[in-house]
N, CA, C and O atoms as CSV, one atom per row, in Angstrom:
chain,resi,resn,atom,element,x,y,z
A,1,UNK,N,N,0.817,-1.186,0.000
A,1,UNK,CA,C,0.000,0.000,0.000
A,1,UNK,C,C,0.864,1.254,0.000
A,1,UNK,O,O,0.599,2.373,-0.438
A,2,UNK,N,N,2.190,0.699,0.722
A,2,UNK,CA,C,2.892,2.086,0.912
A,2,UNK,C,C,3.350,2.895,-0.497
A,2,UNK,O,O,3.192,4.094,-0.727
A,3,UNK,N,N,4.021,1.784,-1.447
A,3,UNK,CA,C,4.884,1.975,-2.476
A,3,UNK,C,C,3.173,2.610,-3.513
A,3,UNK,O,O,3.312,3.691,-4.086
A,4,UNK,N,N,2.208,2.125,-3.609
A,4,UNK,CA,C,1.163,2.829,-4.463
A,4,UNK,C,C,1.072,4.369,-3.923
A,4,UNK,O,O,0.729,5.227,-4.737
A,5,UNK,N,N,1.307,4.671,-2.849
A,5,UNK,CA,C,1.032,6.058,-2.342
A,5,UNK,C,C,1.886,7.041,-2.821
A,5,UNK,O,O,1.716,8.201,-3.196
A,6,UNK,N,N,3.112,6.099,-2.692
A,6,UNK,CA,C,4.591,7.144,-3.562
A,6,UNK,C,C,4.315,7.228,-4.551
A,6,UNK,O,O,4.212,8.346,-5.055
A,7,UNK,N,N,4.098,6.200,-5.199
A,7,UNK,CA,C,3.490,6.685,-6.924
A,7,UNK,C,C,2.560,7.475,-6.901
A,7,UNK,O,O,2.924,8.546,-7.387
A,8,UNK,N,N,1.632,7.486,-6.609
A,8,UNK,CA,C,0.714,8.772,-6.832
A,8,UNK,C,C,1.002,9.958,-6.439
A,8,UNK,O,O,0.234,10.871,-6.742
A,9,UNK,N,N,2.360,10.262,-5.551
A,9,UNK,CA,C,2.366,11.649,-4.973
A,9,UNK,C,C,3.638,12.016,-5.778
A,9,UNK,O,O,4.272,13.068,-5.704
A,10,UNK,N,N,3.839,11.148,-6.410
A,10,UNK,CA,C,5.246,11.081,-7.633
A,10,UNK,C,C,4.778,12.057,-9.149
A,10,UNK,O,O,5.275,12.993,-9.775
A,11,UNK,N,N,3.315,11.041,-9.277
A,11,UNK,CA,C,2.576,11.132,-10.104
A,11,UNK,C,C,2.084,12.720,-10.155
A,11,UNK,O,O,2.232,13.261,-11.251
A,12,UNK,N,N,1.595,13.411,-9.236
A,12,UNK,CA,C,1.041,14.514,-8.871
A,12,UNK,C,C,1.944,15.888,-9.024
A,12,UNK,O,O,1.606,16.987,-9.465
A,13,UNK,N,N,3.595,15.304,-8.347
A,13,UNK,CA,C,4.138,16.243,-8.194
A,13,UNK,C,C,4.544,16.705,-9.256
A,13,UNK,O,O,4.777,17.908,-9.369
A,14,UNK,N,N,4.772,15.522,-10.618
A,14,UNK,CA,C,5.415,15.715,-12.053
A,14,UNK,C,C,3.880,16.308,-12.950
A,14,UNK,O,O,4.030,16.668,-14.117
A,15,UNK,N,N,2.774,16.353,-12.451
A,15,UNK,CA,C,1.750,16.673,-13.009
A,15,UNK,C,C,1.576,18.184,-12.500
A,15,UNK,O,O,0.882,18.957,-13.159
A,16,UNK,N,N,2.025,18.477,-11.668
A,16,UNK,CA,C,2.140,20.029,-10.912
A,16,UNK,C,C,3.333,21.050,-12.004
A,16,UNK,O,O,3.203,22.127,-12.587
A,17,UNK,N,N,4.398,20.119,-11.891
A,17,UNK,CA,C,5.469,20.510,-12.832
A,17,UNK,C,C,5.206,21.019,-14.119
A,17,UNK,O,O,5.476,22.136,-14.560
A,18,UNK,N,N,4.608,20.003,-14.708
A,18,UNK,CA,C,3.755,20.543,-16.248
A,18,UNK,C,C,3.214,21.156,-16.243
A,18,UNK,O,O,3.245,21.654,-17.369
A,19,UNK,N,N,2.389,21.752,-15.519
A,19,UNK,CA,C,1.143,22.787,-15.626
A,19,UNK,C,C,1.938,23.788,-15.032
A,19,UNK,O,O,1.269,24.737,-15.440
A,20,UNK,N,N,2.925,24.364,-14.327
A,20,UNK,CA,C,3.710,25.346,-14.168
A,20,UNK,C,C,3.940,25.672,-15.303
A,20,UNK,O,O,3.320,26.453,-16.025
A,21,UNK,N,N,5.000,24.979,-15.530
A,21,UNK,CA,C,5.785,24.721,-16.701
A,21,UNK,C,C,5.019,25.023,-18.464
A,21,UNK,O,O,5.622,25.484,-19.433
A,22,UNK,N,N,3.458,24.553,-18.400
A,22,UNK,CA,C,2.483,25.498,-19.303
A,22,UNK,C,C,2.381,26.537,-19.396
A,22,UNK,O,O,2.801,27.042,-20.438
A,23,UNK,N,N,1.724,27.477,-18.276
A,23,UNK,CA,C,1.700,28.505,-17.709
A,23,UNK,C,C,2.533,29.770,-17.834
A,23,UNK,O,O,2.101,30.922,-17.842
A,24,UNK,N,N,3.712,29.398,-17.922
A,24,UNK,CA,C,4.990,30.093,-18.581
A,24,UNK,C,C,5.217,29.882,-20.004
A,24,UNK,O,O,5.455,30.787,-20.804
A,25,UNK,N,N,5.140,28.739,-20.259
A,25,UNK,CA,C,5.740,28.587,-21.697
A,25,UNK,C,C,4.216,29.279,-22.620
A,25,UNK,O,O,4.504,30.026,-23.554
A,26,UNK,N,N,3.182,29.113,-22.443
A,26,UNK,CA,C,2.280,29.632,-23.567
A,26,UNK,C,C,2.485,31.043,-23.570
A,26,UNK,O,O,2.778,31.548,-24.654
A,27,UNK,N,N,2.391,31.759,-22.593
A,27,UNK,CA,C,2.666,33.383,-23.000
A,27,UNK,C,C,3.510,33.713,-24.083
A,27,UNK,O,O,3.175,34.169,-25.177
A,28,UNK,N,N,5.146,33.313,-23.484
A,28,UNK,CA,C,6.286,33.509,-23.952
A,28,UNK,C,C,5.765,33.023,-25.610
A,28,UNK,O,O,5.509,33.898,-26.437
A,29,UNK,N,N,5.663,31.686,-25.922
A,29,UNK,CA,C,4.867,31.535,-26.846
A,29,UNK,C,C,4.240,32.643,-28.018
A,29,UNK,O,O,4.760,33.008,-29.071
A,30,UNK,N,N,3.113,32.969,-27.501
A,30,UNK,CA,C,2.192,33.900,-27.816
A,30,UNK,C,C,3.110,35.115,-28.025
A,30,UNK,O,O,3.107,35.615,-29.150
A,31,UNK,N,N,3.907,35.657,-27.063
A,31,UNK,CA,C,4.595,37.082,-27.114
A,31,UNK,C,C,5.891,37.211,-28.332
A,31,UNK,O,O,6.209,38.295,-28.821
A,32,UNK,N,N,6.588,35.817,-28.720
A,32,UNK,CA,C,7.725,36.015,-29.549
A,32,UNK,C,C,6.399,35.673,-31.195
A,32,UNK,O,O,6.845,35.130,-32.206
A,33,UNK,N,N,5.933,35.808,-31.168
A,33,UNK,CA,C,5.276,35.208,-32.786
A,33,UNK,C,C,4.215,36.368,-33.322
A,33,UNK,O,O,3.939,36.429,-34.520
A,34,UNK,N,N,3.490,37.519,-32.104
A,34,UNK,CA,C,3.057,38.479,-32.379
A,34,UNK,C,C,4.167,39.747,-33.724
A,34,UNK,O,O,5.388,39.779,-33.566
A,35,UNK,N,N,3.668,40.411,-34.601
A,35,UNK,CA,C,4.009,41.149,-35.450
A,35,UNK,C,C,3.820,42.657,-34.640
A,35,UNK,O,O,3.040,43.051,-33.773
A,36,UNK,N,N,4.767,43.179,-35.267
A,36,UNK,CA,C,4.248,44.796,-34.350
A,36,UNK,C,C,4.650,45.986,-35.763
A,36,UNK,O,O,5.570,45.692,-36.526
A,37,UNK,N,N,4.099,46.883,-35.898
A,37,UNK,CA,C,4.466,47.829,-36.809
A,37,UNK,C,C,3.797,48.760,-35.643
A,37,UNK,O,O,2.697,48.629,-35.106
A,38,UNK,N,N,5.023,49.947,-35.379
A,38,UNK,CA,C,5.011,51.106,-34.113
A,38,UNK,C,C,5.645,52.056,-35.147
A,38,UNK,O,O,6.447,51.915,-36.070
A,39,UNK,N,N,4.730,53.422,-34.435
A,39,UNK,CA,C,5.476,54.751,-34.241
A,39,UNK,C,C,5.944,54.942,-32.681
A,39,UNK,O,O,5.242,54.784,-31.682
A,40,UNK,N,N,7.195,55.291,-32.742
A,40,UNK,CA,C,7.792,55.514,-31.467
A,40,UNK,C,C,8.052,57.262,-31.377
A,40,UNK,O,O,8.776,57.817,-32.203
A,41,UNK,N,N,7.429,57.950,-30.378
A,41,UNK,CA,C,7.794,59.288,-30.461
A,41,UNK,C,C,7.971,59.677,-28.718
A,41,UNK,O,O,7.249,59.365,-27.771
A,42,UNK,N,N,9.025,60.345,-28.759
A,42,UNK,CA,C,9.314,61.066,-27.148
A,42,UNK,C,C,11.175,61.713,-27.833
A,42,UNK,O,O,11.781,61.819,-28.899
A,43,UNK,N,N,11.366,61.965,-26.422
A,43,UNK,CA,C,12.733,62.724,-26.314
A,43,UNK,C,C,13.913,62.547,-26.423
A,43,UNK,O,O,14.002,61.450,-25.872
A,44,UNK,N,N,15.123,62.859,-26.790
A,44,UNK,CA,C,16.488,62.575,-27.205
A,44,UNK,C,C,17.384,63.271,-25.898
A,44,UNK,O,O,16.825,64.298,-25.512
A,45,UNK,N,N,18.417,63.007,-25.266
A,45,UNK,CA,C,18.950,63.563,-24.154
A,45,UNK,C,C,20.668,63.810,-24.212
A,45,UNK,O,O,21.521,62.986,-23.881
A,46,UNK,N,N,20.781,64.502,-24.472
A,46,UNK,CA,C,22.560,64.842,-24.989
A,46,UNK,C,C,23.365,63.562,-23.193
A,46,UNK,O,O,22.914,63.069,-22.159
A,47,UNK,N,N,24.509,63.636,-23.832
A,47,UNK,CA,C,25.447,62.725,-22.591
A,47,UNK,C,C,25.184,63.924,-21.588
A,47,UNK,O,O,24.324,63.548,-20.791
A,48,UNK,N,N,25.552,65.102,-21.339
A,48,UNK,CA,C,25.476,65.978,-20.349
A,48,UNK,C,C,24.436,65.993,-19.515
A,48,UNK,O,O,24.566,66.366,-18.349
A,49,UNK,N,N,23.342,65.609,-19.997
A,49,UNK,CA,C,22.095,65.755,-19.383
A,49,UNK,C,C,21.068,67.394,-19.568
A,49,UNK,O,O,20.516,68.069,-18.699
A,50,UNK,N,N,21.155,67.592,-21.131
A,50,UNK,CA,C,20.786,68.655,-21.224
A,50,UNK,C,C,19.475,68.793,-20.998
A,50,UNK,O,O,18.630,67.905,-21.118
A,51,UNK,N,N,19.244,70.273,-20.560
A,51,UNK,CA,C,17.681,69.988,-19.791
A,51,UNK,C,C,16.363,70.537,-21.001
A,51,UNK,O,O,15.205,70.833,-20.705
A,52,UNK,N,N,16.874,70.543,-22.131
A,52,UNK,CA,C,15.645,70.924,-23.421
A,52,UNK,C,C,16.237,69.980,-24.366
A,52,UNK,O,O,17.227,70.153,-25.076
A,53,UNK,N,N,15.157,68.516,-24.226
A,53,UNK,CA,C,16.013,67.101,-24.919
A,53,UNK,C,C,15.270,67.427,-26.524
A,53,UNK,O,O,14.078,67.706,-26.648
A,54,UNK,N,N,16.090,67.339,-27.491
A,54,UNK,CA,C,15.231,67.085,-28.954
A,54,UNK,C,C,13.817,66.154,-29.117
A,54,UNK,O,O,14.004,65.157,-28.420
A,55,UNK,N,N,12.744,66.093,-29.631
A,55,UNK,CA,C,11.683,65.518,-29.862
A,55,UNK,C,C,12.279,64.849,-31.050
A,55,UNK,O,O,12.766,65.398,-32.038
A,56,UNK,N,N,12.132,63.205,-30.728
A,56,UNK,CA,C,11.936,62.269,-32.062
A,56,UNK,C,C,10.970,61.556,-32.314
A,56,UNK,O,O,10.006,61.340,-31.579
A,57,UNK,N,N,11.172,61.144,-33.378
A,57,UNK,CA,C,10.094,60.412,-33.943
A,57,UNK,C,C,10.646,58.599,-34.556
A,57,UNK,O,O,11.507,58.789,-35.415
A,58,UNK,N,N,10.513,57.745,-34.449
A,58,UNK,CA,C,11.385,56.411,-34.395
A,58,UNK,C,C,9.762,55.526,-35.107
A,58,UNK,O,O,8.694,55.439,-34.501
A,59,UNK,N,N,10.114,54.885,-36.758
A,59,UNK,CA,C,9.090,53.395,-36.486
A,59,UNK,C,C,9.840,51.954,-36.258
A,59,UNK,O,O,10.980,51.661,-36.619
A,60,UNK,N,N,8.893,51.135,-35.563
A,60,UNK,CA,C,9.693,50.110,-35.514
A,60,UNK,C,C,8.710,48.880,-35.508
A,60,UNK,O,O,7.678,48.726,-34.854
A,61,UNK,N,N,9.309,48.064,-36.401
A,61,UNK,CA,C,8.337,46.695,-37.116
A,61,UNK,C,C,9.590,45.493,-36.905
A,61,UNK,O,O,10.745,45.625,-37.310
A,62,UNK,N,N,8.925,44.049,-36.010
A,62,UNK,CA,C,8.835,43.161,-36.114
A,62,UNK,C,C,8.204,42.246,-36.516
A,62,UNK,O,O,6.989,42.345,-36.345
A,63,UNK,N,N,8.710,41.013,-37.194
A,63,UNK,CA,C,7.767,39.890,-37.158
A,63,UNK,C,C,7.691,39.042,-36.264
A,63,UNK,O,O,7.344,37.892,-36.531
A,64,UNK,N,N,8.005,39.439,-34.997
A,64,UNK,CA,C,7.587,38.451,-33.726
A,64,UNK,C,C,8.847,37.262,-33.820
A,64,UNK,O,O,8.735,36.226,-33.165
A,65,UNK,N,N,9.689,37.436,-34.432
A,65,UNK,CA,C,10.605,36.233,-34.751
A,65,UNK,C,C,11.999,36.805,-35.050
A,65,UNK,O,O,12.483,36.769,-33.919
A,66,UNK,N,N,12.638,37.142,-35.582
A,66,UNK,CA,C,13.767,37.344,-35.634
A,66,UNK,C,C,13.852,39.081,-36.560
A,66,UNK,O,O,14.711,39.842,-36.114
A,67,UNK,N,N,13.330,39.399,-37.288
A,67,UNK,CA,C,13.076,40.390,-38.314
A,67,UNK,C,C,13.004,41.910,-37.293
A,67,UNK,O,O,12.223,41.876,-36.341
A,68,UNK,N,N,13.577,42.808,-37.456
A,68,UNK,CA,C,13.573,44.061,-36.373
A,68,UNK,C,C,14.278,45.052,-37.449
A,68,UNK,O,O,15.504,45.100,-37.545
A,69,UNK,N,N,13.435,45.819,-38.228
A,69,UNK,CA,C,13.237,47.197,-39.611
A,69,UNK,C,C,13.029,48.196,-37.728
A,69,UNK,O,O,12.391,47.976,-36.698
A,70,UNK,N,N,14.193,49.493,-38.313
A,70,UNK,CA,C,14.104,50.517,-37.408
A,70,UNK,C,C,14.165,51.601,-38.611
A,70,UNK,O,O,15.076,51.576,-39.439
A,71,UNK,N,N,13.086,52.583,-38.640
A,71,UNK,CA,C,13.389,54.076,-39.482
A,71,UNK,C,C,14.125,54.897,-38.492
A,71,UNK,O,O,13.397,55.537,-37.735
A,72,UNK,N,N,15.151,54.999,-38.358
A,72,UNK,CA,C,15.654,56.429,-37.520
A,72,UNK,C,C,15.592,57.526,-38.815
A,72,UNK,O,O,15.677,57.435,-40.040
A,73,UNK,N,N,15.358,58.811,-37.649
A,73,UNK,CA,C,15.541,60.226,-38.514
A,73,UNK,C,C,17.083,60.325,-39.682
A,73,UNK,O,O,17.185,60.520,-40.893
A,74,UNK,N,N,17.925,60.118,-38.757
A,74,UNK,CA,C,18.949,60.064,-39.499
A,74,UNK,C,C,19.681,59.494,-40.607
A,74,UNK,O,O,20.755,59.744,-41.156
A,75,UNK,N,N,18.405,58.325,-40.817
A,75,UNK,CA,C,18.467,57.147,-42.191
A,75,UNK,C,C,18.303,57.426,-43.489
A,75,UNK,O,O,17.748,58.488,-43.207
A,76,UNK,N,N,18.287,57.426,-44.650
A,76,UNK,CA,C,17.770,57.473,-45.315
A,76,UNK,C,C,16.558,56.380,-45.667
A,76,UNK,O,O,15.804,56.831,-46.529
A,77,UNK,N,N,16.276,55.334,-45.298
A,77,UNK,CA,C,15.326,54.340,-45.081
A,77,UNK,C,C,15.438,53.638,-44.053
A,77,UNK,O,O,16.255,53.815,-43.149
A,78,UNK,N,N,14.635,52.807,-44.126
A,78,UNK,CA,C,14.137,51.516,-42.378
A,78,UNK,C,C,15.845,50.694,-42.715
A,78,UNK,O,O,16.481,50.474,-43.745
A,79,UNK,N,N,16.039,50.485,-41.536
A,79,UNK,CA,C,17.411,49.439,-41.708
A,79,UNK,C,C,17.175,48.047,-41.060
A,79,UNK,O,O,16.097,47.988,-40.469
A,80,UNK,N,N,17.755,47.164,-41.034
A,80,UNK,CA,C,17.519,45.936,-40.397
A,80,UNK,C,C,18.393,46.068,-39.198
A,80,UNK,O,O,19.484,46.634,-39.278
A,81,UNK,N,N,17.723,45.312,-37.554
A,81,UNK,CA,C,18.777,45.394,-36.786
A,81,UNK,C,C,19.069,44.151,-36.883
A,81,UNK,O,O,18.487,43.332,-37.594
A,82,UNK,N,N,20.319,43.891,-35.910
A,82,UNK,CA,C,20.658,42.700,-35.684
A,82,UNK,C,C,19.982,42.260,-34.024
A,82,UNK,O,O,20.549,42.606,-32.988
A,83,UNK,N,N,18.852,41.551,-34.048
A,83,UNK,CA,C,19.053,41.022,-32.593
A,83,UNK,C,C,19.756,40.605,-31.329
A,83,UNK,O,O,20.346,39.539,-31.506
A,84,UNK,N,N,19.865,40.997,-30.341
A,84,UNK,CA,C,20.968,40.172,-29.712
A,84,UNK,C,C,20.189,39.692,-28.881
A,84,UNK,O,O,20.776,38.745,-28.356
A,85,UNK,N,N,18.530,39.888,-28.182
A,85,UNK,CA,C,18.609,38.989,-27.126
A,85,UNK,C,C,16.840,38.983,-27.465
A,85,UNK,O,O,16.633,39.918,-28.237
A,86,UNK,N,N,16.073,38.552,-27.276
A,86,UNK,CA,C,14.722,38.376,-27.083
A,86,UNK,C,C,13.878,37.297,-25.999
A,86,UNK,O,O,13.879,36.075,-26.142
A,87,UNK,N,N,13.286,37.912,-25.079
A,87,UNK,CA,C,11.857,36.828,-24.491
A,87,UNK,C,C,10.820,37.887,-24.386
A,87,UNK,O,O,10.968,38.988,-24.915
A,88,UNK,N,N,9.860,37.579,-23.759
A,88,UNK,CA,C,8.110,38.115,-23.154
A,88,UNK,C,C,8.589,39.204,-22.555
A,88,UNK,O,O,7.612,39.923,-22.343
A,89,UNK,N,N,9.774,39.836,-22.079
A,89,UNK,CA,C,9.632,40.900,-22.002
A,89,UNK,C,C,10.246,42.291,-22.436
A,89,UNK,O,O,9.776,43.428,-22.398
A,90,UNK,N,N,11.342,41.846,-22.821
A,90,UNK,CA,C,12.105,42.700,-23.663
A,90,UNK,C,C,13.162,41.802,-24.983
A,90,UNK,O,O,13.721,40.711,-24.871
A,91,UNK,N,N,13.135,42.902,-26.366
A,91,UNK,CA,C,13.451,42.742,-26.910
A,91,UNK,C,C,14.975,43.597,-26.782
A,91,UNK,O,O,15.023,44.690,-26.219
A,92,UNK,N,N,16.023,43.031,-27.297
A,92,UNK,CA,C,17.173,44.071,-27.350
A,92,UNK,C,C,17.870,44.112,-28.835
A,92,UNK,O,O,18.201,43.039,-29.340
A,93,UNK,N,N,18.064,45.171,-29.442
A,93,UNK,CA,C,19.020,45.127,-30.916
A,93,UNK,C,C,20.270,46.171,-30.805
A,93,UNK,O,O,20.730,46.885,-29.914
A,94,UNK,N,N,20.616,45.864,-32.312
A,94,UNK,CA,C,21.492,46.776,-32.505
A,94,UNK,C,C,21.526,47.399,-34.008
A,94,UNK,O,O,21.894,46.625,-34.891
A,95,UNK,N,N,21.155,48.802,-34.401
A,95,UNK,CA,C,21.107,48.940,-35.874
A,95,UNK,C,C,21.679,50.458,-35.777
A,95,UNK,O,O,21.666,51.142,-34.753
A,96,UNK,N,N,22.174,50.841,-37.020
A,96,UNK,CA,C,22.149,52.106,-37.389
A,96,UNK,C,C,22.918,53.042,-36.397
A,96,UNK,O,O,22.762,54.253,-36.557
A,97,UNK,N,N,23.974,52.475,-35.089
A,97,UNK,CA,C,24.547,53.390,-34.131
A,97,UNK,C,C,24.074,53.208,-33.234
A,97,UNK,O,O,24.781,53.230,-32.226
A,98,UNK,N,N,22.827,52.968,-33.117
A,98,UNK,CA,C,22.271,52.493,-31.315
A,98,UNK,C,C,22.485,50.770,-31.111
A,98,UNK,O,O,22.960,49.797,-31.697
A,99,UNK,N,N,21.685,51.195,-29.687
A,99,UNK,CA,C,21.583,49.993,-29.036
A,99,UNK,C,C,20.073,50.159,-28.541
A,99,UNK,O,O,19.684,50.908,-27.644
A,100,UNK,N,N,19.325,49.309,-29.312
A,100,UNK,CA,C,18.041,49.802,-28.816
A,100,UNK,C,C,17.774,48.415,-27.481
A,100,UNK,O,O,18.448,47.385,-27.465
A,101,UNK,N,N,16.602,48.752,-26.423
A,101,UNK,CA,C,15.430,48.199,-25.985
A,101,UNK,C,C,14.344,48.312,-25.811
A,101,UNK,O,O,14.044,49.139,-24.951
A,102,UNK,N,N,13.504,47.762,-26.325
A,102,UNK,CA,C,11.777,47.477,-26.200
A,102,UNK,C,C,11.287,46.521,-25.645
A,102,UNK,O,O,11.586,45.334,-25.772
A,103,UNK,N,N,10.082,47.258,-24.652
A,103,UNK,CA,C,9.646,46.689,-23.779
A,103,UNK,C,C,8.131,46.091,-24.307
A,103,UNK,O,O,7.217,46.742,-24.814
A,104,UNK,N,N,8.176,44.871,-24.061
A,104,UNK,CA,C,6.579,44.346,-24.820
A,104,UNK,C,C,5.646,44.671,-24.067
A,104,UNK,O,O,4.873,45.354,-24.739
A,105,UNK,N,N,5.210,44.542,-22.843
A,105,UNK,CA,C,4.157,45.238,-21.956
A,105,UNK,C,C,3.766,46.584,-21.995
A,105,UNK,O,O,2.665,47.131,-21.921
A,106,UNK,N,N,5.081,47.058,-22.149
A,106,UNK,CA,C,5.265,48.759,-21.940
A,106,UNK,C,C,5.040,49.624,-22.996
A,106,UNK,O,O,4.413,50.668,-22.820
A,107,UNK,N,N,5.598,49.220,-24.355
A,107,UNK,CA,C,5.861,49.746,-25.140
A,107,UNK,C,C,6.906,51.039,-25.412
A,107,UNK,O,O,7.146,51.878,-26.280
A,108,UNK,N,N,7.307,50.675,-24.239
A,108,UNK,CA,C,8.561,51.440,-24.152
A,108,UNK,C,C,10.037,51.368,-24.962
A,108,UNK,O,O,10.765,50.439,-24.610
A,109,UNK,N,N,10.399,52.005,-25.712
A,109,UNK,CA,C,11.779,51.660,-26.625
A,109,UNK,C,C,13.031,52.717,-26.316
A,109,UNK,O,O,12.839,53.922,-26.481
A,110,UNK,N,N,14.161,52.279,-25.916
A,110,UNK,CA,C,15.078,52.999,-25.478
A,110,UNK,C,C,16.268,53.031,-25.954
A,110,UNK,O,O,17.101,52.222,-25.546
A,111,UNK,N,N,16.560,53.908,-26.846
A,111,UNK,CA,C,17.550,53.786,-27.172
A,111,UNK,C,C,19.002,54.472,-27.048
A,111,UNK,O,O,18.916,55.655,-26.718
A,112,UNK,N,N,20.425,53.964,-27.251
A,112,UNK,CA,C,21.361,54.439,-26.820
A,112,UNK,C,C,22.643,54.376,-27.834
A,112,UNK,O,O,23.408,53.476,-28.177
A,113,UNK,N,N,22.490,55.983,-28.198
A,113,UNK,CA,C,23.554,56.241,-29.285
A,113,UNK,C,C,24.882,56.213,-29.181
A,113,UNK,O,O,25.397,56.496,-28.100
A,114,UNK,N,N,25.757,55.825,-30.419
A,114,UNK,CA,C,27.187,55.816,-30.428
A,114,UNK,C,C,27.800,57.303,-29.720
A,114,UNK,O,O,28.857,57.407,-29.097
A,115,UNK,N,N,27.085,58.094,-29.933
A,115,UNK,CA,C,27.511,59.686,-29.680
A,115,UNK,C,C,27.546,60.004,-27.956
A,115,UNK,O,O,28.323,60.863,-27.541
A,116,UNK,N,N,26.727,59.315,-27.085
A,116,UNK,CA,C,26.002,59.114,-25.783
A,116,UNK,C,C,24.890,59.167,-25.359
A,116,UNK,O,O,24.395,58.603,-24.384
A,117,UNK,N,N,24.249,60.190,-26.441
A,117,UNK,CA,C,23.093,60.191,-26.435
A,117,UNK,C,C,21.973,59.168,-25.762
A,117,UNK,O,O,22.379,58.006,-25.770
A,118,UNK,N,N,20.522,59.355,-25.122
A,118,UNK,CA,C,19.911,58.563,-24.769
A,118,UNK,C,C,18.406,59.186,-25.073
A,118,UNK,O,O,17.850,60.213,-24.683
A,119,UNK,N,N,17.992,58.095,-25.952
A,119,UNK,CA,C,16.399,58.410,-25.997
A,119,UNK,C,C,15.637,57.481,-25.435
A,119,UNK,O,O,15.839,56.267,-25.461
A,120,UNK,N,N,14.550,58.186,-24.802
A,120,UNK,CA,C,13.299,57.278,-24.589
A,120,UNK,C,C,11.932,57.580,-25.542
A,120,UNK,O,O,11.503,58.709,-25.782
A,121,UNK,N,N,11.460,56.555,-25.937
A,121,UNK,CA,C,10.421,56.911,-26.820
A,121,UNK,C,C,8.940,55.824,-26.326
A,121,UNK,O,O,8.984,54.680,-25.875
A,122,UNK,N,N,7.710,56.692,-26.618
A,122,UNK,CA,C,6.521,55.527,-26.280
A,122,UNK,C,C,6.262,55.429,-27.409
A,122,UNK,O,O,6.416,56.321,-28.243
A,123,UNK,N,N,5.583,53.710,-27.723
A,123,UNK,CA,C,5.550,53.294,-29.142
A,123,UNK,C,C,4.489,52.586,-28.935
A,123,UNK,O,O,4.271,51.756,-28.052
A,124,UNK,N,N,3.459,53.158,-30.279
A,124,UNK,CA,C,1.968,52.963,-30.428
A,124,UNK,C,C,1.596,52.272,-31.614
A,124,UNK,O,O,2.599,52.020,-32.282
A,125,UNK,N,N,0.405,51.816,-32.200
A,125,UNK,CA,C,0.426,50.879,-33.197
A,125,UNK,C,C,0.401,52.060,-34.071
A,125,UNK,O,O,0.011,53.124,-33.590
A,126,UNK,N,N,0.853,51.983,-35.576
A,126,UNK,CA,C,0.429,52.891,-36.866
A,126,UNK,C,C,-1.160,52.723,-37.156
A,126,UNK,O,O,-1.813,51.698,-37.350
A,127,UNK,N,N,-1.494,53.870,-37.124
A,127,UNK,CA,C,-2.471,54.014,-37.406
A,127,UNK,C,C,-3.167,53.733,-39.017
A,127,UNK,O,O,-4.362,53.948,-39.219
């Protein structure tokens, strides 16, 4: 009787495991395979910390998978970044002189120029 009891609490505990283990994995799931096409607009901030930051304007399109098109002002067209890190909550690249991050909850995108520069921008769907 004893050894049937271990099995079932064996049974239970690896059945607890999986359904954690669901729970996490479907979001993450769901969050890397979503598409996004954003306008990103807010402020630019010199290294000094100047206190009247430039207004930009930033779009930025994924395909939820590896693909990350950034228009900076300074482009002449959208460029491709290179990814370096992605899960459910932030994405991180690198294109065109920055180092960007975007936040998937937030919609927050931050980026950080070769020059020192630091922008923060909020990023909304295109209308």
């Amino acid at each position: 009787m004893e050894l049937d009891y271990r099995a079932c609490r064996s049974i239970a505990a690896a059945t607890g495991l999986i359904a954690a283990f669901a729970a996490f994995a479907a979001p993450r799931a769901a969050a890397q395979t979503s598409a996004l096409d954003l306008t990103c607009s807010g402020n630019s901030f010199s290294k000094v910390g100047d206190p009247f930051p430039n207004t930009e304007t930033v779009s930025f399109v994924t395909d939820g998978k590896a693909l990350v098109m950034l228009g900076l002002p300074w482009l002449d067209k959208p460029t491709k970044a290179r990814v370096v890190s992605r899960n459910p909550i932030q994405l991180r690249f690198a294109a065109g002189g920055v180092i960007g991050e975007y936040f998937n909850f937030t919609g927050d995108l931050f980026l950080i120029h070769e020059d020192g520069r630091f922008t923060r921008l909020v990023c909304k769907p295109k209308a």
